[in-house]
N, C-alpha and C positions, 0 to 999 in steps of 0.2 A: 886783267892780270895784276896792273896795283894794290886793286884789293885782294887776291889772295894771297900777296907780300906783305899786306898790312896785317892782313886778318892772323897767317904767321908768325909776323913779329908780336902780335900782341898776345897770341897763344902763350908763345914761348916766356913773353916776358910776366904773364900771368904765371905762368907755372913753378918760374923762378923765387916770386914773389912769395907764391902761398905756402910755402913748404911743403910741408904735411898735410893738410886740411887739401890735396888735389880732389876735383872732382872728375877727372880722367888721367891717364896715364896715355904717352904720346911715345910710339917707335919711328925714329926716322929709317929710312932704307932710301940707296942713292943719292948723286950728287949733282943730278942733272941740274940746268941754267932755271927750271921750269919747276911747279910747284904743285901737289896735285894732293887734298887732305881725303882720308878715306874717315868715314862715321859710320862706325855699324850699328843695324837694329838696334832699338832699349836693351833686350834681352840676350846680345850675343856682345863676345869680345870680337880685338880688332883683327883676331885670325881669320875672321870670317874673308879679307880681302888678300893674302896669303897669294894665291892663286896671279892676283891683277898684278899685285904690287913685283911678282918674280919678274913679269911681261913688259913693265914699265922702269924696273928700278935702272936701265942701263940707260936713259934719257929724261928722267924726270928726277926730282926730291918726292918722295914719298912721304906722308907724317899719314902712321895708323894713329886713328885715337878707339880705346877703351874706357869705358865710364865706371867710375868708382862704383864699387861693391858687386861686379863681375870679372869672372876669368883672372881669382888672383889677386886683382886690384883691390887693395881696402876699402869699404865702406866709409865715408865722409862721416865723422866723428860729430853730434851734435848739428846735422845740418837746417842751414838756414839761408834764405835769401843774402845776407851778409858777406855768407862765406862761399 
């Protein structure tokens, strides 16, 4: 469970960090004690967990992630390992 406390705090504080240049976009849903990250296929966004995240958001933190240049999400400007 520590790590998936860490592994969200450094989500988040990546995100914060990079501005613009995200390489996923993250929806939280619920406020539960508990922590639970959804990752969908390469080729789908993060609606694809919609469904789990209704079943769970009344006892868990939800974080959907969607990957740049799907559902919406910009495509990573110039990308590169770096960024």
């Amino acid at each position: 469970m520590t790590k998936v406390i860490l592994f969200t705090v450094l989500i988040s504080v990546s995100v914060s960090l990079t501005g613009q240049n995200d390489s996923f976009s993250i929806t939280k849903t619920g406020t539960g004690k508990q922590t639970i990250l959804f990752i969908p296929g390469f080729a789908c966004s993060g609606n694809v967990w919609t469904e789990t995240v209704e079943e769970l958001k009344e006892n868990y933190s939800c974080y959907t992630l969607t990957l740049a240049g799907f559902a919406d999400v910009p495509p990573v400007k110039n990308p590169s390992f770096e960024n």
